[in-house]
N, C-alpha and C positions, 0 to 999 in steps of 0.2 A: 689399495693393492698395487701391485707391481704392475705398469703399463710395458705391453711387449709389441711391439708395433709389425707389421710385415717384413721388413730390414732387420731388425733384430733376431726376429724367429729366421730367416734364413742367415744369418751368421751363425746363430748355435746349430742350424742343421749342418753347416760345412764344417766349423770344428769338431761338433760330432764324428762324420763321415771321415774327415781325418786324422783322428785321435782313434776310435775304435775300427774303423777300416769297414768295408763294402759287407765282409760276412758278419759280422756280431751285433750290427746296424740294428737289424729289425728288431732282434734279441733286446736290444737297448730299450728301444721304440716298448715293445709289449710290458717290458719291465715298469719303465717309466707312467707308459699308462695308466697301468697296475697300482702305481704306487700312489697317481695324481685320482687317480677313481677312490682308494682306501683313504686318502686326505680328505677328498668330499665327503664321501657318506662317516666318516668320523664327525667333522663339520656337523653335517645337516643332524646326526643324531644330538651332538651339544646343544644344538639350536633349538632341537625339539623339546629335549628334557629341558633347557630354560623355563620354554615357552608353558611347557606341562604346570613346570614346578610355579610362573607366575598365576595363572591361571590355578590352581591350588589354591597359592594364598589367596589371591581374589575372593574365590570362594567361603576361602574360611572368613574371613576381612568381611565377606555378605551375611554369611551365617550369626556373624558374632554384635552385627549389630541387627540381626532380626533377632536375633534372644533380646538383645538388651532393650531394643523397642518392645519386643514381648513382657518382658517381667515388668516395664513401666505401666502398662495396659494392664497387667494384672494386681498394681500397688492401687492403681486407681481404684481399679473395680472391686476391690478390698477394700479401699478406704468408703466409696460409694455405699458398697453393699453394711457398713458397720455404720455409718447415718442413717442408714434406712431402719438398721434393725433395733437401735435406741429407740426409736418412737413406739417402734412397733409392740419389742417387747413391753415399753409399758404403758400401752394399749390394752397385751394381753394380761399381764398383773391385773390391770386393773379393773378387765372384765372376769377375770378368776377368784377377784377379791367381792366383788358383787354379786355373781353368778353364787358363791359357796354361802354368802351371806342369808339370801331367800332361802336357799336348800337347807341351811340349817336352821332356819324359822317355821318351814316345813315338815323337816322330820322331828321338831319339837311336836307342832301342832298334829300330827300324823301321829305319835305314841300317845298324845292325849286325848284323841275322839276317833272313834272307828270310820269308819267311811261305811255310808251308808250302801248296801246292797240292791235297794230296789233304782229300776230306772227311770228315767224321768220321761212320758209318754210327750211325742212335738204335737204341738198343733194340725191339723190336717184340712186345707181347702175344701170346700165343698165345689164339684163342678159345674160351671152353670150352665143353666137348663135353658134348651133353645123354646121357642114360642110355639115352633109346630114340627110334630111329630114325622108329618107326610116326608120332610125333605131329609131325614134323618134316615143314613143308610146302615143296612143290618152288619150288625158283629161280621166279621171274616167269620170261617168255620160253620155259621147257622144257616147258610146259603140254600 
């Protein structure tokens, strides 16, 4: 930027002072203000929106390789998940193909003999008998 040293700045205040004269001075002075304050914040707003608008990209710049990191995690786990499901399904074929095989040698054998009705009585422990009576204590309820 322009360097204005203490000498410098008091030469443009004396031509000032002699060019526009003791009354329109200040008038000068307030204008110029005005006009160096309206350069700043013009300034500092470009500076901002730069800064906004890098800070955007960035953003998107982040966003765009977490998708792409994302959709690679998801080809994996796509591809992962379609080796798994080869074996599996036929696993399941080929427990579907055995499973219907019995079933259907069954409801062969199930239209050719009825199923018998009666049931089949289990065996029943006998419980065993202590040696003496005396230490054998009475039912609950017969008290």
């Amino acid at each position: 930027m322009i360097e204005i040293s203490l000498g410098k700045l008091v030469l443009l205040a004396l031509i000032a002072l002699i060019v526009l004269g003791p009354e329109k001075l200040p008038g000068a002075a307030r204008t110029a203000g005005a006009l160096l304050r309206r350069v700043r914040s013009g300034w500092d707003n470009v500076r901002a929106e730069v800064e906004r608008e890098l800070e955007v990209e960035e953003i998107k710049r982040a966003a765009r390789e977490a998708a792409a990191s994302a959709e690679a995690v998801q080809g994996e786990l796509k591809s992962n998940l379609e080796k798994i499901n080869k074996p599996l399904a036929a696993a399941a074929a080929m427990v579907k193909s055995e499973a219907a095989a019995p079933a259907m040698t069954k409801l062969a054998a199930a239209s050719e003999k009825p199923a018998p009705e009666t049931q089949q009585e289990l065996p029943l422990e006998k419980p065993a008998v202590e040696s003496s009576s005396a230490t054998k204590e009475p039912p609950h309820g017969d008290a």
